[in-house]
C-alpha positions as CSV (number, residue, x, y, z in Angstrom):
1,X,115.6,226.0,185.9
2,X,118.6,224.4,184.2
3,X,121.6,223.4,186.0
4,X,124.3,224.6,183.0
5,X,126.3,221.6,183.5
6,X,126.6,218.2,184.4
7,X,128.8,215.9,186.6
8,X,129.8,212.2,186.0
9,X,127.3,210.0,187.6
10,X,128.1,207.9,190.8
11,X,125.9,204.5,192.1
12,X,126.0,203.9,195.6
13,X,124.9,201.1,196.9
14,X,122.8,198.3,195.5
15,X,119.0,199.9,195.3
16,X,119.8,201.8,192.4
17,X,120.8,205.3,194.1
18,X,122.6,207.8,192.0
19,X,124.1,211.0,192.3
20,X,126.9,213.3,190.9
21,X,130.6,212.0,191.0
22,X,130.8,215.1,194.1
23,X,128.5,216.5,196.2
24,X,128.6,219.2,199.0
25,X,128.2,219.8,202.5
26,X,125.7,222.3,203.6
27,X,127.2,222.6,207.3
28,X,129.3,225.7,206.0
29,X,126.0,227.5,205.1
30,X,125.2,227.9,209.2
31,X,126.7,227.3,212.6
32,X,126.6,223.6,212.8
33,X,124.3,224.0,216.5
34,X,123.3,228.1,216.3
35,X,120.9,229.1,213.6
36,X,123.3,231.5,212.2
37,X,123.5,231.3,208.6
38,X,125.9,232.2,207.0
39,X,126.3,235.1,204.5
40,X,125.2,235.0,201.0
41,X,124.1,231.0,201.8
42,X,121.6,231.0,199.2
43,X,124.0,232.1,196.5
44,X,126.5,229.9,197.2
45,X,124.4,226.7,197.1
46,X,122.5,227.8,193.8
47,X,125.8,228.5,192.4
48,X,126.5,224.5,193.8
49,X,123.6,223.1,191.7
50,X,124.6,224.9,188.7
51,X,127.8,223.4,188.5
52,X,126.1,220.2,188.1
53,X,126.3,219.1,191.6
54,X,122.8,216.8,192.6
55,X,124.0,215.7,196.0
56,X,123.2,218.0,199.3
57,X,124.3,216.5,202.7
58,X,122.7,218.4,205.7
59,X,121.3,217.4,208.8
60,X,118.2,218.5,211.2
61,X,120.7,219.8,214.1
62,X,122.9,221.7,211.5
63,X,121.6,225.1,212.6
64,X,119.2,224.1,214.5
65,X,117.0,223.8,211.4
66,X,118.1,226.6,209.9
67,X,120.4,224.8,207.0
68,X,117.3,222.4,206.1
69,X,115.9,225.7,205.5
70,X,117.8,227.4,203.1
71,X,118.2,224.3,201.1
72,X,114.5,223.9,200.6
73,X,114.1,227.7,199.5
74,X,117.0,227.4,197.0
75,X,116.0,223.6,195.7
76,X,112.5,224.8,194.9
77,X,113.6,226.7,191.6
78,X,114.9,223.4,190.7
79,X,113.3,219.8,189.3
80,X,112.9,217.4,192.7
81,X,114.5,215.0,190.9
82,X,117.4,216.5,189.5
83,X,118.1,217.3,193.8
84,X,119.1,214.4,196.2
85,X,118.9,215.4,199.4
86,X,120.9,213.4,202.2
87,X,119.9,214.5,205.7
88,X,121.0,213.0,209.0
89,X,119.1,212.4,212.4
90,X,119.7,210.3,215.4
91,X,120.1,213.5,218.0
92,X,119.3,216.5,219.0
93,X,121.3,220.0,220.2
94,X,120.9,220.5,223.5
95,X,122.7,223.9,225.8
96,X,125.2,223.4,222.4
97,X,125.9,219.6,222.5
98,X,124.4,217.1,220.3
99,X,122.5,214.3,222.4
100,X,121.5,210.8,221.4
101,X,117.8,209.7,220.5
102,X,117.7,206.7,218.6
103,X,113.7,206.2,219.4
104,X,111.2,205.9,216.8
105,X,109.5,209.0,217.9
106,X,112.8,210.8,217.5
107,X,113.2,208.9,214.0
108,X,109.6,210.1,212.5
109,X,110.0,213.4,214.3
110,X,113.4,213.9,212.1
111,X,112.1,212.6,209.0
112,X,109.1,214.7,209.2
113,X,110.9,217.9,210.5
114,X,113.2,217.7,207.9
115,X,111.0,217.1,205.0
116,X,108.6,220.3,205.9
117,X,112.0,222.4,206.2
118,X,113.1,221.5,203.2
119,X,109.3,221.3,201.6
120,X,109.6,218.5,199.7
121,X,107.4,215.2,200.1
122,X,110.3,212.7,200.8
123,X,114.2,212.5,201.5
124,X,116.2,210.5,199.3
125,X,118.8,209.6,201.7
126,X,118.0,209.4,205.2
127,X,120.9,208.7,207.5
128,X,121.3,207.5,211.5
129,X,124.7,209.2,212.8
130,X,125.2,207.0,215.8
131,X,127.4,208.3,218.5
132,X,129.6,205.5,219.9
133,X,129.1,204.1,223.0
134,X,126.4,206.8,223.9
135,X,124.2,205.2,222.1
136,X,121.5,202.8,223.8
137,X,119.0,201.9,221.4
138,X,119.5,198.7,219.9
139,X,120.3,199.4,216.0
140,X,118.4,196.8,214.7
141,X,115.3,198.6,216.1
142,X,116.8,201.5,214.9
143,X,116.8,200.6,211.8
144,X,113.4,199.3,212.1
145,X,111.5,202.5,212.7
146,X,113.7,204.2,209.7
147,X,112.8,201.3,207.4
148,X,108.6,201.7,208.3
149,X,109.5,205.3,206.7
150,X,110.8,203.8,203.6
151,X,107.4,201.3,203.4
152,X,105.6,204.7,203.8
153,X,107.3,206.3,200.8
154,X,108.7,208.8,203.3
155,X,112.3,207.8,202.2
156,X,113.8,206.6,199.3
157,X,117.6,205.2,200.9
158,X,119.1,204.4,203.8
159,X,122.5,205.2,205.4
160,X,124.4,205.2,208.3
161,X,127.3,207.7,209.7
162,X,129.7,207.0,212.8
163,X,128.7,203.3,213.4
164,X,130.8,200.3,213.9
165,X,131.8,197.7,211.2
166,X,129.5,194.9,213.4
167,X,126.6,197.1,213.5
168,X,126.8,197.9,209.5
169,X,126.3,194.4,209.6
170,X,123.4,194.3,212.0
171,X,121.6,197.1,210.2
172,X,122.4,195.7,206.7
173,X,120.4,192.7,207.8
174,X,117.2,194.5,208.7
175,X,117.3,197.1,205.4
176,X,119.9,197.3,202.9
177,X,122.2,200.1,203.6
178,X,122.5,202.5,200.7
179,X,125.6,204.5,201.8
180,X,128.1,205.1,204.9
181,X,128.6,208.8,205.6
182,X,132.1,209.1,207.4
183,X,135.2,211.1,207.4
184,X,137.8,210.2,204.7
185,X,140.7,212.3,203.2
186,X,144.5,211.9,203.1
187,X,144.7,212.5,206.8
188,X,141.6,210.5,208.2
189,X,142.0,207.0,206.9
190,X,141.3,205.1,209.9
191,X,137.9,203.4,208.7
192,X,139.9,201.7,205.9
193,X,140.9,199.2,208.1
194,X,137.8,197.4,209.0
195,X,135.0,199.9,207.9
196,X,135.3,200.0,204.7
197,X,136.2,196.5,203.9
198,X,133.0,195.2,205.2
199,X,130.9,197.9,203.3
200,X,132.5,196.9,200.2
201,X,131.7,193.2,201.2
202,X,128.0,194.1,201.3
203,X,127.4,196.6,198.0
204,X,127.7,199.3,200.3
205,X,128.5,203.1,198.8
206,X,130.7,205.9,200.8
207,X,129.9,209.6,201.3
208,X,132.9,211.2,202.5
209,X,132.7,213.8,204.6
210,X,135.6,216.8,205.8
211,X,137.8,215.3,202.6
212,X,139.7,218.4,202.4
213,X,140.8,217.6,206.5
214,X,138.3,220.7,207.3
215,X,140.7,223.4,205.4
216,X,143.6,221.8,206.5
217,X,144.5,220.3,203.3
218,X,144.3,223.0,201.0
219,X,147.5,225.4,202.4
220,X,145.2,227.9,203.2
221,X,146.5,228.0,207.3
222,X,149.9,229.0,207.2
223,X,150.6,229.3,210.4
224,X,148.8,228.3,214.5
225,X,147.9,231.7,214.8
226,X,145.8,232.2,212.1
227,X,143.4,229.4,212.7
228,X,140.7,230.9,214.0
229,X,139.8,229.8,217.7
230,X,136.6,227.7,217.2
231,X,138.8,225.8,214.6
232,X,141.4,225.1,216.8
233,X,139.3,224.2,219.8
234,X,137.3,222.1,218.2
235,X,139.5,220.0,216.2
236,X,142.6,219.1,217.3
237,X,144.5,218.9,214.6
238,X,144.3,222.5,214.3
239,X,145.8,222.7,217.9
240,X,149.0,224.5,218.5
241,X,150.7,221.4,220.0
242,X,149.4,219.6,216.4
243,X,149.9,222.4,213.9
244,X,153.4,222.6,213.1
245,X,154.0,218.7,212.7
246,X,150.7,218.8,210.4
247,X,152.1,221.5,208.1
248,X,155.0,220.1,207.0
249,X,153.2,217.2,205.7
250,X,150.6,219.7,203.8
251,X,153.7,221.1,202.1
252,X,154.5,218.1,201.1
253,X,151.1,217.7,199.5
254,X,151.6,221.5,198.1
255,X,154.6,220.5,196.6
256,X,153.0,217.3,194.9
257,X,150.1,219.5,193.7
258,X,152.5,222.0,192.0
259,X,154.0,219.8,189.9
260,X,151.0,218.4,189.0
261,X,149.3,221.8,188.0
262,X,146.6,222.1,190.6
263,X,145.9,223.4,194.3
264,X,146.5,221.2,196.9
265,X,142.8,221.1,197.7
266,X,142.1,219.5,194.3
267,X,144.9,217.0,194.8
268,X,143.3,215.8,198.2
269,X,139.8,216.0,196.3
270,X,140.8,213.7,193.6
271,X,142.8,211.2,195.9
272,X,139.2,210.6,197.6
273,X,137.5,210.5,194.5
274,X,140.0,207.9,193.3
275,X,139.7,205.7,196.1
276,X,136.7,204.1,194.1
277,X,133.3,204.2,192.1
278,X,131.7,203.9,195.4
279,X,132.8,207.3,196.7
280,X,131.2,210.6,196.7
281,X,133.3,213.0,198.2
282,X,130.6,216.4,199.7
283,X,133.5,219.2,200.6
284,X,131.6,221.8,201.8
285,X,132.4,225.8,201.6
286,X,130.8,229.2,201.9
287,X,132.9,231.0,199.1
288,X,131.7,230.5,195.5
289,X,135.4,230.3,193.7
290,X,136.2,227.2,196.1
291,X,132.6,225.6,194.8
292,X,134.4,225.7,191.5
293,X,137.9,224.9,192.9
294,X,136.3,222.0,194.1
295,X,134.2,221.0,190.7
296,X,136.8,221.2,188.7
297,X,138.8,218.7,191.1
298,X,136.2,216.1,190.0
299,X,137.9,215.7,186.4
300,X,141.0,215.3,187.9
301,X,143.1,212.1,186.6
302,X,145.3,210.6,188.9
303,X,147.7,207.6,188.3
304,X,148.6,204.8,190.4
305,X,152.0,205.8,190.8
306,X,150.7,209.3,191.8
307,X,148.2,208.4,194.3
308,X,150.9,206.5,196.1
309,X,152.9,209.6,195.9
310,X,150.6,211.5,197.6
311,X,149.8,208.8,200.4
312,X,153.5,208.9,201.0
313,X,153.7,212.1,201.1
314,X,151.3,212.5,204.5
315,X,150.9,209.1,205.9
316,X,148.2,209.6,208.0
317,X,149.5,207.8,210.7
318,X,151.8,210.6,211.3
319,X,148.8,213.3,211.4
320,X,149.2,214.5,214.9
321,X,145.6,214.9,217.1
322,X,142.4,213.2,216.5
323,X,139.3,213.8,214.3
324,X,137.1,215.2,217.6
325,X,137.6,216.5,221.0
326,X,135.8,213.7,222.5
327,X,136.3,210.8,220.2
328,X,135.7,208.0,223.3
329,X,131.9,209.4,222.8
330,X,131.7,209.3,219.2
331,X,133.9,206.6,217.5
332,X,132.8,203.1,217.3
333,X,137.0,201.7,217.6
334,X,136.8,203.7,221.3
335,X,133.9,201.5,222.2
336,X,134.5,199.2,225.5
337,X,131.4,197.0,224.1
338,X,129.2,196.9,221.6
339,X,125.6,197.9,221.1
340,X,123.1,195.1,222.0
341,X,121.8,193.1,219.5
């Protein structure tokens, strides 16, 4: 089938990955932990590959399964190769919560899962979300039993999501990492600090996830009560305590996109993509006119002066709550030690 269009390309990492200049997230095409999907999911990613996107991001908890699913029945009407598929492991849904397993049976179990879900005969990105200081597996093992896959021709790349600068390093030494999938948009730019300075040390690439802030950077909530419960009670900064002192720095950013000629989603879009060549940003959606919202925000040009217009315009260390609920579970900086060597 042909794809219509095509997408600036994007390396990541120093194996000679490639992908388009955005991708998407397939989390919006289910629950993320009830196999609900969501409706008119297959549309909505075909519609994704013909706009020249090549990049999926899933994982085999999203939907219990279920997203893997629908990408393999939509991705078979297109050439394997013209399809990267980046899919995550390292737990498991359990009564509704994700759980750690960093074991190799729990690694091969993934990679194998995921590959007969999405019927295809290997994964080109396959990525260890760690959770912070649940995790007890030593990640050099880790690393270990996902690098036997790649010597099996299993996997193609290797990447990492929600790990600590020192362990990057670990890991790094064991297999070279292909590509750090972690949160970063105009309100989440804690991992610039130390995270991303030691992956650009090493040749490794970003994937960068929630870059529209989850909805929050696009204007589309206007006010605490229209955020929709599961929003709010899941993320914080969708909280009603949060909400009012976030807004005003989104109409900053609405005001900043108006004179520019463009939503305020494709000004946040473009600020990621600008951050460098080693950045992919996958913003994820159900509706088809935000997949080409979101395209269109690839061929955005910003300038210098213009990016530090916008990162003035909502400094993020005024972005009231945090990324999660539970961030001393899942972030590495809320770790009391780190993981064993």
């Amino acid at each position: 089938m042909s794809t219509g269009k095509d997408l600036p390309v994007r390396y990541l990492g120093t194996e000679g990955f490639t992908a388009s200049i955005q991708g998407y997230g397939c989390s919006s095409l289910t629950d993320f932990l009830a196999p609900t999907k969501a409706e008119g999911a297959e549309q909505t990613l075909k519609h994704v590959l013909e706009q020249g996107v090549t990049l999926l991001n899933t994982a085999s908890f999203y939907g219990e399964g279920v997203n893997e699913e629908i990408i393999g029945s939509v991705i078979k009407n297109f050439p394997r190769e013209r399809v990267k598929i980046s899919t995550k492991w390292g737990a498991t849904s359990v009564d509704g919560q994700l759980r750690p397993d960093s074991s190799r049976e729990a690694c091969r179990a993934a990679c194998f899962g995921s590959m007969k879900r999405l019927s295809v005969n290997y994964i080109d990105l396959f990525i260890f979300r760690g959770l912070g200081r649940s995790l007890e597996m030593p990640i050099k093992e880790t690393i270990r039993y996902m690098k036997e896959l790649v010597e099996e021709g299993h996997v193609r790349y290797i990447g990492l999501s929600e790990i600590s600068p020192a362990d990057v390093r670990k890991a790094h030494a064991i297999h070279p990492i292909t590509a750090l999938e972690m949160e970063w948009s105009l309100c989440s730019r804690d991992a610039e600090e130390d995270l991303v300075p030691v992956a650009r040390e090493l040749g490794i690439g970003f994937l960068a996830y929630s870059p529209l802030g989850r909805g929050m950077l696009t204007g589309a909530y206007k006010s605490a009560s229209a955020i929709p419960g599961r929003v709010a009670s899941r993320y914080p900064r969708f909280a009603a305590e949060n909400f009012d002192k976030n807004a005003k720095l989104v109409q900053s950013l609405e005001d900043l996109a108006k004179k520019k000629g463009v939503t305020p989603g494709q000004l946040a879009l473009a600020w990621v993509t600008a951050q460098g060549d080693d950045v992919i940003p996958i913003p994820g959606t159900k509706r088809i006119s935000c997949v080409d919202e979101n395209v269109a925000a690839a061929f955005i040009k910003l300038t210098a002066e213009e990016i530090k217009e916008l990162e003035d315009a909502v400094p993020h260390h005024e972005v009231a709550g945090d990324r999660y609920p539970n961030m001393q579970d899942l972030s590495y900086k809320y770790c009391t030690q780190s993981l064993r060597s």
